[in-house]
C-alpha positions as CSV (number, residue, x, y, z in Angstrom):
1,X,0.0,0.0,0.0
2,X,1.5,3.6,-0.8
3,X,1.0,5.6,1.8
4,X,-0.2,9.5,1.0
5,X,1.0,12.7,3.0
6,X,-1.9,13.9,5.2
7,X,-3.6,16.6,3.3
8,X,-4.5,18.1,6.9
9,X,-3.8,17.4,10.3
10,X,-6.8,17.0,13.0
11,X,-6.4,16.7,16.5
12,X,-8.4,13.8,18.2
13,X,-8.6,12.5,22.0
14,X,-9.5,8.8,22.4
15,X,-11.1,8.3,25.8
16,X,-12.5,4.9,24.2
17,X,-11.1,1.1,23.9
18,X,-10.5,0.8,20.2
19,X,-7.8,2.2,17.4
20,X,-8.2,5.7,15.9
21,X,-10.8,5.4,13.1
22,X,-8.0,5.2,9.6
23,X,-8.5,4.6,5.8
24,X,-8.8,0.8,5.1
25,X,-7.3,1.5,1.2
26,X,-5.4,4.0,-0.4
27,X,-8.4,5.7,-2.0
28,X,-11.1,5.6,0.7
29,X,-12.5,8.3,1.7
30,X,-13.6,7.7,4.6
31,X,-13.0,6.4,7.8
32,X,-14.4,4.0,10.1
33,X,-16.2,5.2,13.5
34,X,-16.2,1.7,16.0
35,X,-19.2,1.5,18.5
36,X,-17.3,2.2,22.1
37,X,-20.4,0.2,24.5
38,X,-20.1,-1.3,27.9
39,X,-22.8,-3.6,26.6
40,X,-24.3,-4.5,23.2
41,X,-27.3,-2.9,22.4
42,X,-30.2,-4.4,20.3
43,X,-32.2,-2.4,18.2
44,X,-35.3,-3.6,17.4
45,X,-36.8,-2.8,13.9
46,X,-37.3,0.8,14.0
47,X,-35.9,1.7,16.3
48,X,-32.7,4.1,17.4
49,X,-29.8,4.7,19.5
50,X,-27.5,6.6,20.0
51,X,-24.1,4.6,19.7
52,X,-21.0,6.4,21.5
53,X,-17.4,5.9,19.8
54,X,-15.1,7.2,22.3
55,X,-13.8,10.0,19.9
56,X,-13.4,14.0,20.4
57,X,-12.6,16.0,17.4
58,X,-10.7,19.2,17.2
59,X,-11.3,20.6,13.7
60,X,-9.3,23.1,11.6
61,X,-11.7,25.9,10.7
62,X,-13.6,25.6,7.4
63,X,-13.9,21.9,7.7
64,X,-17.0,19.5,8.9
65,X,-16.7,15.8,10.0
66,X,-19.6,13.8,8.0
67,X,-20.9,10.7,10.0
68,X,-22.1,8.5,7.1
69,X,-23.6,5.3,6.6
70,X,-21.8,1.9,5.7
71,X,-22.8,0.1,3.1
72,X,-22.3,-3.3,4.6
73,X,-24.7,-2.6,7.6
74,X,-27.4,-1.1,5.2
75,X,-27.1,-3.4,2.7
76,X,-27.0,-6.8,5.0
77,X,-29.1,-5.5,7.8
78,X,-31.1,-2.3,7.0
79,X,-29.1,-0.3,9.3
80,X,-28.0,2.8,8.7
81,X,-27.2,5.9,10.2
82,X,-30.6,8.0,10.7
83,X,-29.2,11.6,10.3
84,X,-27.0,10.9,7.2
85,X,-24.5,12.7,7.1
86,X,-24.6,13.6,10.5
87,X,-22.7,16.7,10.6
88,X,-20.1,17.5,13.3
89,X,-18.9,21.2,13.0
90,X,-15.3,22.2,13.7
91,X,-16.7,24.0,17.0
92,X,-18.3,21.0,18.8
93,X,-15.6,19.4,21.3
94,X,-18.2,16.8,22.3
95,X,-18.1,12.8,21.9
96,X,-18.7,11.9,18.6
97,X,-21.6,9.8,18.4
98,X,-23.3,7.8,15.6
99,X,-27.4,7.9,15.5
100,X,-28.2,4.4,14.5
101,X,-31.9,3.1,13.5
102,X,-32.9,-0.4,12.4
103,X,-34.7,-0.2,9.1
104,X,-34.6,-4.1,9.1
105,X,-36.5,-6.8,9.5
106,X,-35.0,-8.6,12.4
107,X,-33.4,-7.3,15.6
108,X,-29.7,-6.0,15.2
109,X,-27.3,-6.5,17.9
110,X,-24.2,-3.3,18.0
111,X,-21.6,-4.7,19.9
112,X,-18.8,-3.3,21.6
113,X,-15.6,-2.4,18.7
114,X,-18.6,-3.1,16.1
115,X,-17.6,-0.4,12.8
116,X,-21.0,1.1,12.8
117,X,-20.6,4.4,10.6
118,X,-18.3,6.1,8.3
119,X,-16.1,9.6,9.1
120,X,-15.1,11.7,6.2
121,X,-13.7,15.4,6.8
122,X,-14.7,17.7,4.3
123,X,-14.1,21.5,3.4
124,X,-17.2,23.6,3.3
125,X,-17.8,27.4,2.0
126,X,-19.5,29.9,4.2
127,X,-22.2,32.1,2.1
128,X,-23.8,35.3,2.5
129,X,-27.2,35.6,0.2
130,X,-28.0,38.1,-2.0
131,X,-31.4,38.7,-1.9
132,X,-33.0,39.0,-5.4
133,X,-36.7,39.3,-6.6
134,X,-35.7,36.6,-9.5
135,X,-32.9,34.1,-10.2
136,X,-31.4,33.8,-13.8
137,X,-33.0,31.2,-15.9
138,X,-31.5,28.0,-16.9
139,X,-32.3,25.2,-19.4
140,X,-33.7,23.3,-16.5
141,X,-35.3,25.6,-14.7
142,X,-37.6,24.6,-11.3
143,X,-37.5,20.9,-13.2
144,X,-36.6,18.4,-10.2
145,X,-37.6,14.8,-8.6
146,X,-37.1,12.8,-11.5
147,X,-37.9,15.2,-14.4
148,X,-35.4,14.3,-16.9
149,X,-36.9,10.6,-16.5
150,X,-36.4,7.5,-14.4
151,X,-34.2,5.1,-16.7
């Protein structure tokens, strides 16, 4: 595997029981979040928890942690993360933590070390809006859900 230079450094405290969340490949984007539980909890189908990971995030100003699903979990159990992306803003000095719900069929168990979600850190732009009484016209236009077609 080739490693590649950090693009940006983030400070992190681990008060939990498991590794720092890193990339799995050379080209993933993100990272994976591990449940950090005294206990396993079940959720039933449909319902949610919130799963703690341990993890407190210093980030560098203009950037956003994004708590994502993965795949494997939604795909194979119908769990997925309920706020996706959960947002974590570069001000919050809080435990990360990963809001869970059962979409399934069948009870899932999140045990303790478990990868439940995804990290990725992002850059983000900060607007101001200009207040206008139209907006320029485009060849789309107010077209959306599905206008250009379905297949």
């Amino acid at each position: 595997m080739t490693l590649i230079a950090a693009d940006l450094s983030v400070r992190i405290t681990n008060k939990g029981r498991h590794q720092l969340p890193n990339y799995a490949t050379e080209h993933s984007a993100g990272m994976d979040l591990r449940a950090n539980l005294d206990a396993s909890i079940t959720l039933a189908p449909g319902q949610r928890a919130l799963i703690p990971t341990g993890l407190f995030l210093e980030l560098p100003e203009g950037t956003e942690a994004q708590v994502r699903p993965r795949s494997g979990l939604a795909f194979k159990h119908g769990v997925t993360v309920l706020n996706a992306p959960g947002t974590i803003d570069a001000d919050y000095r809080g435990e990360v933590g990963v809001l869970l719900i059962n979409h399934g069929q069948e009870p899932f168990e999140v045990k303790d070390g478990e990868r439940v979600a995804q990290l990725v850190i992002a850059r983000y732009l900060r607007v101001t809006f200009e207040e206008s009484a139209d907006l320029r016209a485009t060849e789309r236009g107010a077209g959306g859900f599905g206008h250009t077609g379905t297949n």
